[in-house]
CHARMM internal coordinates of N, CA and C (Angstrom, degrees):
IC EDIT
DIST 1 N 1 CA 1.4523
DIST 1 CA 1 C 1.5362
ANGL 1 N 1 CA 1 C 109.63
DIST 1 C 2 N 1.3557
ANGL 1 CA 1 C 2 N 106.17
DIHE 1 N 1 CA 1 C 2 N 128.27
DIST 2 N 2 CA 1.9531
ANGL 1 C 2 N 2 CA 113.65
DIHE 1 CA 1 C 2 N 2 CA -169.56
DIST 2 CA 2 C 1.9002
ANGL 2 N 2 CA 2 C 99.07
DIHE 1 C 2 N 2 CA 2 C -54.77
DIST 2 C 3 N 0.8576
ANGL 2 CA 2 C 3 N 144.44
DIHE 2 N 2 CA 2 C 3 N 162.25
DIST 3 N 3 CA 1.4659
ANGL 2 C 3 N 3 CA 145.45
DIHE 2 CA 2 C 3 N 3 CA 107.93
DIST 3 CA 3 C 1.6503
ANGL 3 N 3 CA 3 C 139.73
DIHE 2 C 3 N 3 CA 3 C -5.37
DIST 3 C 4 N 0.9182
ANGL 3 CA 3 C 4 N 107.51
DIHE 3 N 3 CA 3 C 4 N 121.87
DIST 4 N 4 CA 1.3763
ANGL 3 C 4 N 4 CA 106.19
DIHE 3 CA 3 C 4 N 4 CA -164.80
DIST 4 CA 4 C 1.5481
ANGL 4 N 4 CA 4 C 104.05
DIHE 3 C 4 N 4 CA 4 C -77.06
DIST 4 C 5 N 1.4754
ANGL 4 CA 4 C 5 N 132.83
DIHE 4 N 4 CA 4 C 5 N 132.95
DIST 5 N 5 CA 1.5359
ANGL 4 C 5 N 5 CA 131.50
DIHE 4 CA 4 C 5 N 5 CA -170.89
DIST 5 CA 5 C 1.8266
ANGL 5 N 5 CA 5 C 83.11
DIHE 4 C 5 N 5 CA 5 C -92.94
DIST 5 C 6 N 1.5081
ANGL 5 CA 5 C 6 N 86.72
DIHE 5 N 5 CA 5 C 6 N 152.99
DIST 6 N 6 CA 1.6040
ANGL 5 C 6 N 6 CA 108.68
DIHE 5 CA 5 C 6 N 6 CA 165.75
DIST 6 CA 6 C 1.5297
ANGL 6 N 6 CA 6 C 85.41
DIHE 5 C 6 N 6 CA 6 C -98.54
DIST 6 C 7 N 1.5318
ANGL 6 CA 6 C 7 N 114.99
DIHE 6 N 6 CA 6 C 7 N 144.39
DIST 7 N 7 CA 1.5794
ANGL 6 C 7 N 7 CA 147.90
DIHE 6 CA 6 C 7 N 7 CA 138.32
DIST 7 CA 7 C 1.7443
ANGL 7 N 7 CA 7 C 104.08
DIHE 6 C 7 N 7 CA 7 C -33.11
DIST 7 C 8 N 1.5037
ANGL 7 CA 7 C 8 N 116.27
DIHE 7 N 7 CA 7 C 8 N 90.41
DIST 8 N 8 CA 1.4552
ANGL 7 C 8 N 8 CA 107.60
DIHE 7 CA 7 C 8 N 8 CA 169.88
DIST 8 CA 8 C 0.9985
ANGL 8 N 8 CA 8 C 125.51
DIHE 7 C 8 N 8 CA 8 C -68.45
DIST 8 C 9 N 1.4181
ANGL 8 CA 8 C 9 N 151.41
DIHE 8 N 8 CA 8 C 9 N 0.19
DIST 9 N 9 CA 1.0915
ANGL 8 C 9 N 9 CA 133.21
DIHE 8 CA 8 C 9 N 9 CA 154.14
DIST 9 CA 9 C 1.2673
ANGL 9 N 9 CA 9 C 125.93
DIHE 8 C 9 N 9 CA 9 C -106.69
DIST 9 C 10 N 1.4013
ANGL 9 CA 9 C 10 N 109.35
DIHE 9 N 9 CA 9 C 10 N 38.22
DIST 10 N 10 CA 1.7990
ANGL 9 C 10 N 10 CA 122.57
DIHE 9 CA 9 C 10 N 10 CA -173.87
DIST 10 CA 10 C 1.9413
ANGL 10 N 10 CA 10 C 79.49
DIHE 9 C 10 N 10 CA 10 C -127.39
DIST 10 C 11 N 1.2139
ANGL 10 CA 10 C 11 N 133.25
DIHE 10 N 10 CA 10 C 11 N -38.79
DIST 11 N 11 CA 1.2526
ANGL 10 C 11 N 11 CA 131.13
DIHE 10 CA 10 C 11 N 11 CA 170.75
DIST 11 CA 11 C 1.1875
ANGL 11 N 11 CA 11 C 124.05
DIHE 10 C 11 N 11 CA 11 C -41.35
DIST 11 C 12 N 1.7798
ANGL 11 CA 11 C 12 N 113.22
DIHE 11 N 11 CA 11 C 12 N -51.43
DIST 12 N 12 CA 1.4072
ANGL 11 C 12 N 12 CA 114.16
DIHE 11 CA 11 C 12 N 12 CA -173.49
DIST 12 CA 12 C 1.6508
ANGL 12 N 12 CA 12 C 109.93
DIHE 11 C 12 N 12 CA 12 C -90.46
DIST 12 C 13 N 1.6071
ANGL 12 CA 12 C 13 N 117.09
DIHE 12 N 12 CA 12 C 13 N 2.05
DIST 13 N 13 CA 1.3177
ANGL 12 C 13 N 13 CA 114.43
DIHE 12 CA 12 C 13 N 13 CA 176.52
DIST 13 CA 13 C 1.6773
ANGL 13 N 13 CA 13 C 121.41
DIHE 12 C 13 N 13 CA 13 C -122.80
DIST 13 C 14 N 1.5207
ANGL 13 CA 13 C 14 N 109.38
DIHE 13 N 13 CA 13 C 14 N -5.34
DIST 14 N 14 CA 1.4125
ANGL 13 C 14 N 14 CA 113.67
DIHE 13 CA 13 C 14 N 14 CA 149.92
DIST 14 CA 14 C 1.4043
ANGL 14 N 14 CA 14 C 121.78
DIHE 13 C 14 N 14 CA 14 C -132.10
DIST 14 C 15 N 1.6658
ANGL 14 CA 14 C 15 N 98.74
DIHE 14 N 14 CA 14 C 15 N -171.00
DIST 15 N 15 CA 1.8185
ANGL 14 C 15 N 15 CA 89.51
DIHE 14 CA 14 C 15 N 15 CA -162.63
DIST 15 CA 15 C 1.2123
ANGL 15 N 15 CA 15 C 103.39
DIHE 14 C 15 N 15 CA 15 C -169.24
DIST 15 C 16 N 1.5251
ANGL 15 CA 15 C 16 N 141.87
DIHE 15 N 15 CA 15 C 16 N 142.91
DIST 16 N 16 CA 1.5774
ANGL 15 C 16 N 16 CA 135.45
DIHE 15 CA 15 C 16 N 16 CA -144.95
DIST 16 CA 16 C 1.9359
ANGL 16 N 16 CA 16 C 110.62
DIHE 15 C 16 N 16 CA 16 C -118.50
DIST 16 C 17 N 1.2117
ANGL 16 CA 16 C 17 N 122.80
DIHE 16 N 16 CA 16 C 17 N 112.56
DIST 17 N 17 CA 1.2849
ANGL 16 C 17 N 17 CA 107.42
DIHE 16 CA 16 C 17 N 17 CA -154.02
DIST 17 CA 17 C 1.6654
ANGL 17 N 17 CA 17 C 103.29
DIHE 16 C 17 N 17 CA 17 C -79.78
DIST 17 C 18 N 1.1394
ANGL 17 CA 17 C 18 N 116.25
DIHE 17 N 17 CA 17 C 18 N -128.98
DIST 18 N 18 CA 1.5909
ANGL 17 C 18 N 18 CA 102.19
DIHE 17 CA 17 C 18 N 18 CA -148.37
DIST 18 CA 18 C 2.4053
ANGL 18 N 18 CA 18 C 79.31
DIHE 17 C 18 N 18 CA 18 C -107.26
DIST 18 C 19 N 1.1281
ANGL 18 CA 18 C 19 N 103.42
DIHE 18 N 18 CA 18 C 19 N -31.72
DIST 19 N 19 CA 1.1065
ANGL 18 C 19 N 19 CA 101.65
DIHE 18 CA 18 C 19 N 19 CA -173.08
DIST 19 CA 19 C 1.8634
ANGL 19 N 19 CA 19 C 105.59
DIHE 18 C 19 N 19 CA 19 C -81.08
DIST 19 C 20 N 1.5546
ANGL 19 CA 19 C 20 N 132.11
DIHE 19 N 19 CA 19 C 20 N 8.12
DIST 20 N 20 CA 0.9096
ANGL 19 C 20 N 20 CA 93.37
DIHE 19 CA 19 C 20 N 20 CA -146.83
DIST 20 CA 20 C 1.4470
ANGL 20 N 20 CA 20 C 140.52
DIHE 19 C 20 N 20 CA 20 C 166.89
DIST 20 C 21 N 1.6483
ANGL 20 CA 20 C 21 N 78.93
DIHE 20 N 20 CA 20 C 21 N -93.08
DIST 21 N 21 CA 1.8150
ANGL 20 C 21 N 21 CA 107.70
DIHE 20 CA 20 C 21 N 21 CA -166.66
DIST 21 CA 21 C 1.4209
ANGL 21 N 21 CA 21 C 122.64
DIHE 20 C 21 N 21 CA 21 C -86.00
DIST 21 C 22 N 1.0527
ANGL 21 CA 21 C 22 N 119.35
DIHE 21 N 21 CA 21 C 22 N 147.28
DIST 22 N 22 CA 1.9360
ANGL 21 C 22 N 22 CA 107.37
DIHE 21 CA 21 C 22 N 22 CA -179.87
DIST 22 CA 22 C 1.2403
ANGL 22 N 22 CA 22 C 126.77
DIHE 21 C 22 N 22 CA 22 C -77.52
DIST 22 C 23 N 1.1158
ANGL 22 CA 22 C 23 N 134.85
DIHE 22 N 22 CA 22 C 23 N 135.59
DIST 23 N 23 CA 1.6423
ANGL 22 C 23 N 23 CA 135.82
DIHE 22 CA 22 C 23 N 23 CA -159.52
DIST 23 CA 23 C 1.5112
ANGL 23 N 23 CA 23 C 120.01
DIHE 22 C 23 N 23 CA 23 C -108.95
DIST 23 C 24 N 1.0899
ANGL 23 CA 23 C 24 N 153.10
DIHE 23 N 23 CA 23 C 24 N 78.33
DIST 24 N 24 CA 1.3250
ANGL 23 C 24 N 24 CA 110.92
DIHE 23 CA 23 C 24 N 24 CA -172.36
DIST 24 CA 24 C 1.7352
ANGL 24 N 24 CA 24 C 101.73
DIHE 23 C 24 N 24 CA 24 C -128.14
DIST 24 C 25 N 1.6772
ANGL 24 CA 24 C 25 N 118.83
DIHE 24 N 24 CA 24 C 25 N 174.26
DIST 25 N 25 CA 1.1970
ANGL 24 C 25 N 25 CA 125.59
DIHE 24 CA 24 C 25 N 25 CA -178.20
DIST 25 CA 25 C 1.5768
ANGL 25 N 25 CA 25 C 108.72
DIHE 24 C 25 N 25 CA 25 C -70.77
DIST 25 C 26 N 0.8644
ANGL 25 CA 25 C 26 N 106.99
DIHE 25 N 25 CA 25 C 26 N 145.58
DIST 26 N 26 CA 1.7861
ANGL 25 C 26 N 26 CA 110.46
DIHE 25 CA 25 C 26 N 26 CA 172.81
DIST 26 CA 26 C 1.2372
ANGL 26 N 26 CA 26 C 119.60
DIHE 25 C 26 N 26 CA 26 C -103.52
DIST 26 C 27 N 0.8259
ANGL 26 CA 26 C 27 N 128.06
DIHE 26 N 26 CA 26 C 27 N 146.61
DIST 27 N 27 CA 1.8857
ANGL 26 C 27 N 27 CA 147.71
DIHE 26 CA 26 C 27 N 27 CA -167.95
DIST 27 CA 27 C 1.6641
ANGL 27 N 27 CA 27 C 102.99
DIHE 26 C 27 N 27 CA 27 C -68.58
DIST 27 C 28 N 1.1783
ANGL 27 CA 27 C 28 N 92.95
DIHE 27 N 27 CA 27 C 28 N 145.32
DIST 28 N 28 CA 1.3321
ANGL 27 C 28 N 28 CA 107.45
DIHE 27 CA 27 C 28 N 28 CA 169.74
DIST 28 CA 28 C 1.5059
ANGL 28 N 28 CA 28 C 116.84
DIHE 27 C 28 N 28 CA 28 C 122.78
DIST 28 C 29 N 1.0397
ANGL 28 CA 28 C 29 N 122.58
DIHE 28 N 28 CA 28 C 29 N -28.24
DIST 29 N 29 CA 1.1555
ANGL 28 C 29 N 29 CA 117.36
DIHE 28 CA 28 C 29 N 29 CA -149.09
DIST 29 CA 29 C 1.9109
ANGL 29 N 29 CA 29 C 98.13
DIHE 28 C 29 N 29 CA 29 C -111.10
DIST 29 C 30 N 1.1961
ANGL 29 CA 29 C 30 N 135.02
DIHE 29 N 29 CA 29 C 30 N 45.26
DIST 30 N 30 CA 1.3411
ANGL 29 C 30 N 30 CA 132.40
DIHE 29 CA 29 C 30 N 30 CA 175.37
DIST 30 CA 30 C 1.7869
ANGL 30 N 30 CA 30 C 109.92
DIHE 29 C 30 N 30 CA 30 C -112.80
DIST 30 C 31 N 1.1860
ANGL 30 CA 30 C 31 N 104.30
DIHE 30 N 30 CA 30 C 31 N -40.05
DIST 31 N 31 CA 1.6958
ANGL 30 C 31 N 31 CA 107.02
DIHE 30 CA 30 C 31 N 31 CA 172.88
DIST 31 CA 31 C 1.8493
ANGL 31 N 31 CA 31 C 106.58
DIHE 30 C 31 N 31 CA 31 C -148.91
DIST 31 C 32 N 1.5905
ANGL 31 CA 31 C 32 N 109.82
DIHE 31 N 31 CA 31 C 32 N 166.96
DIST 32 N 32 CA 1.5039
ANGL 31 C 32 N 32 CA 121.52
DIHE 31 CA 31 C 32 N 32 CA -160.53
DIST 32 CA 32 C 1.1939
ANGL 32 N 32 CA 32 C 124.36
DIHE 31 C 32 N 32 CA 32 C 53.09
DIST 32 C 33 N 2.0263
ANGL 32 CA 32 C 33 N 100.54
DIHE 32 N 32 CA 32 C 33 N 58.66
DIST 33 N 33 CA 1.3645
ANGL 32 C 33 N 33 CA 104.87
DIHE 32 CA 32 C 33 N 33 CA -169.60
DIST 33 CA 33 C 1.5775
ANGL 33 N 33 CA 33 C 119.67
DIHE 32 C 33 N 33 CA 33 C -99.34
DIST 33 C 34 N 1.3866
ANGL 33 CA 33 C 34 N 87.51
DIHE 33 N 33 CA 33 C 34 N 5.21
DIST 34 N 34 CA 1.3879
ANGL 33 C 34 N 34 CA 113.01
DIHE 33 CA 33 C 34 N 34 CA 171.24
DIST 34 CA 34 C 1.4590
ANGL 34 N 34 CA 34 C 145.13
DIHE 33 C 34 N 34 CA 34 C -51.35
DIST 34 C 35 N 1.7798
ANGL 34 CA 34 C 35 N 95.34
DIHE 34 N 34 CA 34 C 35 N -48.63
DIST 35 N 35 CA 1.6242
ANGL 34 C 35 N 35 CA 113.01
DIHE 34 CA 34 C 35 N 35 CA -179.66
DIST 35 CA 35 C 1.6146
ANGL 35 N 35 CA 35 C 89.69
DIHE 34 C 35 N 35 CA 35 C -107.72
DIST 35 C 36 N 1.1832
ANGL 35 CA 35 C 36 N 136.31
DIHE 35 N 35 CA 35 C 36 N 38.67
DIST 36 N 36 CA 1.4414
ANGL 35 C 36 N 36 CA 129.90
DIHE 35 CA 35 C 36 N 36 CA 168.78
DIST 36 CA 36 C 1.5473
ANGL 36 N 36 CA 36 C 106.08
DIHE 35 C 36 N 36 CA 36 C -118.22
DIST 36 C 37 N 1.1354
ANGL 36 CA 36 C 37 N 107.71
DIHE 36 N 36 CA 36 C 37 N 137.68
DIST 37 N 37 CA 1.4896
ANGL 36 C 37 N 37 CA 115.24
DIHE 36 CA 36 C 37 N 37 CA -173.31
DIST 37 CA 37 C 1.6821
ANGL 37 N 37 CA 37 C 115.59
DIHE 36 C 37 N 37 CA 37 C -75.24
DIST 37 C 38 N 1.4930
ANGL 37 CA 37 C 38 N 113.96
DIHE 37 N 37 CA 37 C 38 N 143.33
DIST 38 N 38 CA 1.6757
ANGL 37 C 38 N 38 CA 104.02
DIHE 37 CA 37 C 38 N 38 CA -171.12
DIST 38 CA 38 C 1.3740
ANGL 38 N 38 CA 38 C 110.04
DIHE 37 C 38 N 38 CA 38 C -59.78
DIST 38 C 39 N 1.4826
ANGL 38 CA 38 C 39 N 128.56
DIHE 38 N 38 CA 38 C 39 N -23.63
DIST 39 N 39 CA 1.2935
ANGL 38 C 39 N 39 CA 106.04
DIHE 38 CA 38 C 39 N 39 CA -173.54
DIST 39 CA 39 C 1.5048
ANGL 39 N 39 CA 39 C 113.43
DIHE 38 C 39 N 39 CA 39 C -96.74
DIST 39 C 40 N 1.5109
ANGL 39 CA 39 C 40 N 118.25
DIHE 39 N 39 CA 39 C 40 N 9.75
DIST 40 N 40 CA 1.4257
ANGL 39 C 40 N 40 CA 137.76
DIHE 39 CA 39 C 40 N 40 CA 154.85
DIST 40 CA 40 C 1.5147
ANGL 40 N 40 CA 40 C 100.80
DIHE 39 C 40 N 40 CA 40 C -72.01
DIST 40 C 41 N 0.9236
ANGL 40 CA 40 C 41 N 127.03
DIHE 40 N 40 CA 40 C 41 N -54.44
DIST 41 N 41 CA 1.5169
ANGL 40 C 41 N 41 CA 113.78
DIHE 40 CA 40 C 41 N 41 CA -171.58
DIST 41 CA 41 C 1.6151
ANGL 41 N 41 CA 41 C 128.45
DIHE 40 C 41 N 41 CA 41 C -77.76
DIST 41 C 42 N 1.3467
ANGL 41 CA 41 C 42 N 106.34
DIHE 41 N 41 CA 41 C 42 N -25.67
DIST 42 N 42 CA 1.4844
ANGL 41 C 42 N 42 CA 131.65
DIHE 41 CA 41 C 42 N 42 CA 156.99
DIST 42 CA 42 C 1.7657
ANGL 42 N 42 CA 42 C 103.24
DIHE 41 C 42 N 42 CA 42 C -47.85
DIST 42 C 43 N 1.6632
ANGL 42 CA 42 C 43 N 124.81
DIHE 42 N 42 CA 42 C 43 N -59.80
DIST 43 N 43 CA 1.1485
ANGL 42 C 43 N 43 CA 101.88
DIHE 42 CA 42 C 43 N 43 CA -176.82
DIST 43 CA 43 C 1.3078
ANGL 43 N 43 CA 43 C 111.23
DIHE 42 C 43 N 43 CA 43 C -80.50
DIST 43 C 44 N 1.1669
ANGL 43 CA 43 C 44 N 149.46
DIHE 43 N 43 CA 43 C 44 N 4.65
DIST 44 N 44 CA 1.4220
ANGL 43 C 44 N 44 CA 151.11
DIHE 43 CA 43 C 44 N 44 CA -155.98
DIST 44 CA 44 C 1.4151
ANGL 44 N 44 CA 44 C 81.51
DIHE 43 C 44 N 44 CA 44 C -96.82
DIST 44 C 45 N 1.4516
ANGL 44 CA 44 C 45 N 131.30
DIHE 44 N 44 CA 44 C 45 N -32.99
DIST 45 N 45 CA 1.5819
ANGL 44 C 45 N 45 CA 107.87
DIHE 44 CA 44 C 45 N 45 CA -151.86
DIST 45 CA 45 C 1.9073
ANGL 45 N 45 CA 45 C 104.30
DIHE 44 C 45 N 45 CA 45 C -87.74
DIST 45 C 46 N 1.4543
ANGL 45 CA 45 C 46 N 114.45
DIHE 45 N 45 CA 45 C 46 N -8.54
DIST 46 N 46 CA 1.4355
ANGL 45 C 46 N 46 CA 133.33
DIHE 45 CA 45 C 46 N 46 CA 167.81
DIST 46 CA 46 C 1.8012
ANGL 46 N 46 CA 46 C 105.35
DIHE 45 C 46 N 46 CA 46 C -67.92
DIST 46 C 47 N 1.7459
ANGL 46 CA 46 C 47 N 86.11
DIHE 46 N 46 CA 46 C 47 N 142.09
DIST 47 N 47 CA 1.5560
ANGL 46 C 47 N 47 CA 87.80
DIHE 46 CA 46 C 47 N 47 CA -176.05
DIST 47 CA 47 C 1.9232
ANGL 47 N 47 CA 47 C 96.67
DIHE 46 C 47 N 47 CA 47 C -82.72
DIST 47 C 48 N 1.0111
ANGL 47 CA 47 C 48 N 115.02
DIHE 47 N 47 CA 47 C 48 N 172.78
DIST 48 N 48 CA 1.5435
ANGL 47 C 48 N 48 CA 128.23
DIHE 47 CA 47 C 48 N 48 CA 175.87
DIST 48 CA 48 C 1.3616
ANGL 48 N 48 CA 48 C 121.26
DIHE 47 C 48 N 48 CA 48 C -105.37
DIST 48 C 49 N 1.1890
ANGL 48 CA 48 C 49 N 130.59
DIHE 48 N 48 CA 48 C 49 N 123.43
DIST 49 N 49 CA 1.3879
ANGL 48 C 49 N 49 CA 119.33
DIHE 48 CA 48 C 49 N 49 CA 162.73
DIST 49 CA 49 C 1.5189
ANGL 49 N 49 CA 49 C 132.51
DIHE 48 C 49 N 49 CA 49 C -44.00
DIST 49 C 50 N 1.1032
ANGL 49 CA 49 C 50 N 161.90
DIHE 49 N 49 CA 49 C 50 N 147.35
DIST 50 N 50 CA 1.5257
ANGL 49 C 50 N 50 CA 151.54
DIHE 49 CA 49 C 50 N 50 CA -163.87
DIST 50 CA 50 C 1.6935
ANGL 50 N 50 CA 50 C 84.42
DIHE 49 C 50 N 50 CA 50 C -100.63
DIST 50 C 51 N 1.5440
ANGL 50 CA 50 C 51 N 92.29
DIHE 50 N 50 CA 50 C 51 N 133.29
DIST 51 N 51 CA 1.4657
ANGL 50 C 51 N 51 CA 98.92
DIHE 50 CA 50 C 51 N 51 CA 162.69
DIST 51 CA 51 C 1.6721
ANGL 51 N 51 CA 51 C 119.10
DIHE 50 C 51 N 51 CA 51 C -52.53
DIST 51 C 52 N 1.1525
ANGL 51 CA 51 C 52 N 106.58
DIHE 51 N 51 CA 51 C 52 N 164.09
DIST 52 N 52 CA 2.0204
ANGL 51 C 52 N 52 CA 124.14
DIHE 51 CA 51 C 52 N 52 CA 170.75
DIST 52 CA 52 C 1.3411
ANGL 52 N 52 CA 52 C 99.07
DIHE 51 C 52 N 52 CA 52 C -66.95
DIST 52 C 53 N 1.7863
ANGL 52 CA 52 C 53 N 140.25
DIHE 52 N 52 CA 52 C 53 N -23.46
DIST 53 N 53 CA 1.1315
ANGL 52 C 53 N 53 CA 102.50
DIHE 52 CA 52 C 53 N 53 CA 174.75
DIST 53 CA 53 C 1.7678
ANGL 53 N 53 CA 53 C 130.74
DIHE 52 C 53 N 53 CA 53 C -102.49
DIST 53 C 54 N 1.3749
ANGL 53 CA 53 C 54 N 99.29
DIHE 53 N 53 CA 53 C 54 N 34.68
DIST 54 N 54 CA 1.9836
ANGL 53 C 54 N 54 CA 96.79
DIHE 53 CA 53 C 54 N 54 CA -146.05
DIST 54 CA 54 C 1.9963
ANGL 54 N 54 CA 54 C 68.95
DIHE 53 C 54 N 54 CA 54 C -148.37
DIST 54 C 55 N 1.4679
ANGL 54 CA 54 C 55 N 143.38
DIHE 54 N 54 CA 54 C 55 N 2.37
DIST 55 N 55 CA 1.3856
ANGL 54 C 55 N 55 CA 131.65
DIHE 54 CA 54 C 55 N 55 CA 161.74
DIST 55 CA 55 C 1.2734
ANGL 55 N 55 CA 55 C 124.10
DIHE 54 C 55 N 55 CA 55 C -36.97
DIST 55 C 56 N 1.9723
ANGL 55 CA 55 C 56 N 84.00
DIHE 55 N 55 CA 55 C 56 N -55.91
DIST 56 N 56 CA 1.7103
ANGL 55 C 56 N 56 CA 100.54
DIHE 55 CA 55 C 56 N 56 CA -168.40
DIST 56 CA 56 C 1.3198
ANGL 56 N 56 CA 56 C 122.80
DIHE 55 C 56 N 56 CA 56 C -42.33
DIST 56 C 57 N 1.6271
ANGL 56 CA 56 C 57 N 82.67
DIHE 56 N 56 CA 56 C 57 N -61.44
DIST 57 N 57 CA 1.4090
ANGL 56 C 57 N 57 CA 95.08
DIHE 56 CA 56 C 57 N 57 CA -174.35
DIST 57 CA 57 C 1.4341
ANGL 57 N 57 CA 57 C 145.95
DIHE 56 C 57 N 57 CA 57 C -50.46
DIST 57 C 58 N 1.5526
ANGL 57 CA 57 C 58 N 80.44
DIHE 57 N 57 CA 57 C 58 N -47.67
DIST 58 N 58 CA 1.8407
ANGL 57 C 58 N 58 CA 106.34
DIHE 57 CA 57 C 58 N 58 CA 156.46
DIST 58 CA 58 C 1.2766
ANGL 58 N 58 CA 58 C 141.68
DIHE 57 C 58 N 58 CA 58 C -62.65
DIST 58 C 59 N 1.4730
ANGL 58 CA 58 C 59 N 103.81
DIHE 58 N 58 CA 58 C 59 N -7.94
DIST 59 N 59 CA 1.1430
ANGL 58 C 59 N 59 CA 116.44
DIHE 58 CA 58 C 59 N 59 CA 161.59
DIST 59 CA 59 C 1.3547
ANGL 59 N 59 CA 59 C 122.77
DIHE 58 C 59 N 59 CA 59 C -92.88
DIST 59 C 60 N 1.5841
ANGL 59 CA 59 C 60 N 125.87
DIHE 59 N 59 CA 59 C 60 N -10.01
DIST 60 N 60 CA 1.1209
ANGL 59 C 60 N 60 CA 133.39
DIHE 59 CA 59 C 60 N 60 CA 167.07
DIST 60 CA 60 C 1.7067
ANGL 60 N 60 CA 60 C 92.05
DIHE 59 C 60 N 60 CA 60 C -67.02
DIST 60 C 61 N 0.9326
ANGL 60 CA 60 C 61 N 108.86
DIHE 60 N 60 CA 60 C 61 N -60.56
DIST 61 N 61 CA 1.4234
ANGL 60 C 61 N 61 CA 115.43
DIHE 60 CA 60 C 61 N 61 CA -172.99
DIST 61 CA 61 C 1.4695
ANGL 61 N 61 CA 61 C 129.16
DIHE 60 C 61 N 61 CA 61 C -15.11
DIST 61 C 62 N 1.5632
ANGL 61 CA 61 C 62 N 82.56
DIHE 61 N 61 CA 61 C 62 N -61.07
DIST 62 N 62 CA 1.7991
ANGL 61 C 62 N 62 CA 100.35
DIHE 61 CA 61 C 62 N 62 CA -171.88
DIST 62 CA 62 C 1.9002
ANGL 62 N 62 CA 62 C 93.58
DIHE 61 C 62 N 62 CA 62 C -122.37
DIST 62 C 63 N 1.3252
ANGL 62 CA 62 C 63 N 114.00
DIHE 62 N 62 CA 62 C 63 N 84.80
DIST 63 N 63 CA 1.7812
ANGL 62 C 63 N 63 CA 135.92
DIHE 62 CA 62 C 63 N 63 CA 158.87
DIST 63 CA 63 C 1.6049
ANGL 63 N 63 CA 63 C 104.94
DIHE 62 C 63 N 63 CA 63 C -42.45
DIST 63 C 64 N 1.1375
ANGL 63 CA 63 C 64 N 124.35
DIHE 63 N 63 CA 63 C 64 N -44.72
DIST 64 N 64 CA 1.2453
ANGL 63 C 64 N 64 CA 125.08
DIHE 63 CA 63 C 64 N 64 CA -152.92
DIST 64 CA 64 C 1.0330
ANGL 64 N 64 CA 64 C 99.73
DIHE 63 C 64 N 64 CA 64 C -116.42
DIST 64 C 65 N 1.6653
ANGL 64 CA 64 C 65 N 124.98
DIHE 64 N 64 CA 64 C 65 N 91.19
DIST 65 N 65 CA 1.6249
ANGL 64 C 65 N 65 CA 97.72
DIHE 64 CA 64 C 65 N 65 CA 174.99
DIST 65 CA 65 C 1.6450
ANGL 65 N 65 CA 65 C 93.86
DIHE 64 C 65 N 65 CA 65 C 172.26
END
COOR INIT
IC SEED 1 N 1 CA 1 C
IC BUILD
């Protein structure tokens, strides 16, 4: 039986922490960093947990991991 492929571009944008859970960077924070407040940009630089409804899926995503 072949190997199951991970989804490459769900690879380079999430990532599974030690417990688990799905990680990924959150939007916002590449340009108009201007009118955003410092302690807006402070949390932007934290990865995010993936919501409960987008797990499933993402875990189809990435088989190996």
């Amino acid at each position: 039986m072949p190997k199951i492929k991970n989804v490459s571009g769900a690879k380079k944008r999430f990532r599974r922490t030690a417990t688990g859970k799905l990680v990924h960077q959150g939007a916002g924070k590449s340009h108009i960093l201007t009118k955003k407040s410092r302690k807006r940009k402070r949390r932007l630089k934290r990865a995010t947990v993936v919501g409960s409804a987008n797990v499933k899926t993402l875990a189809r995503c990435l088989p190996a991991g």
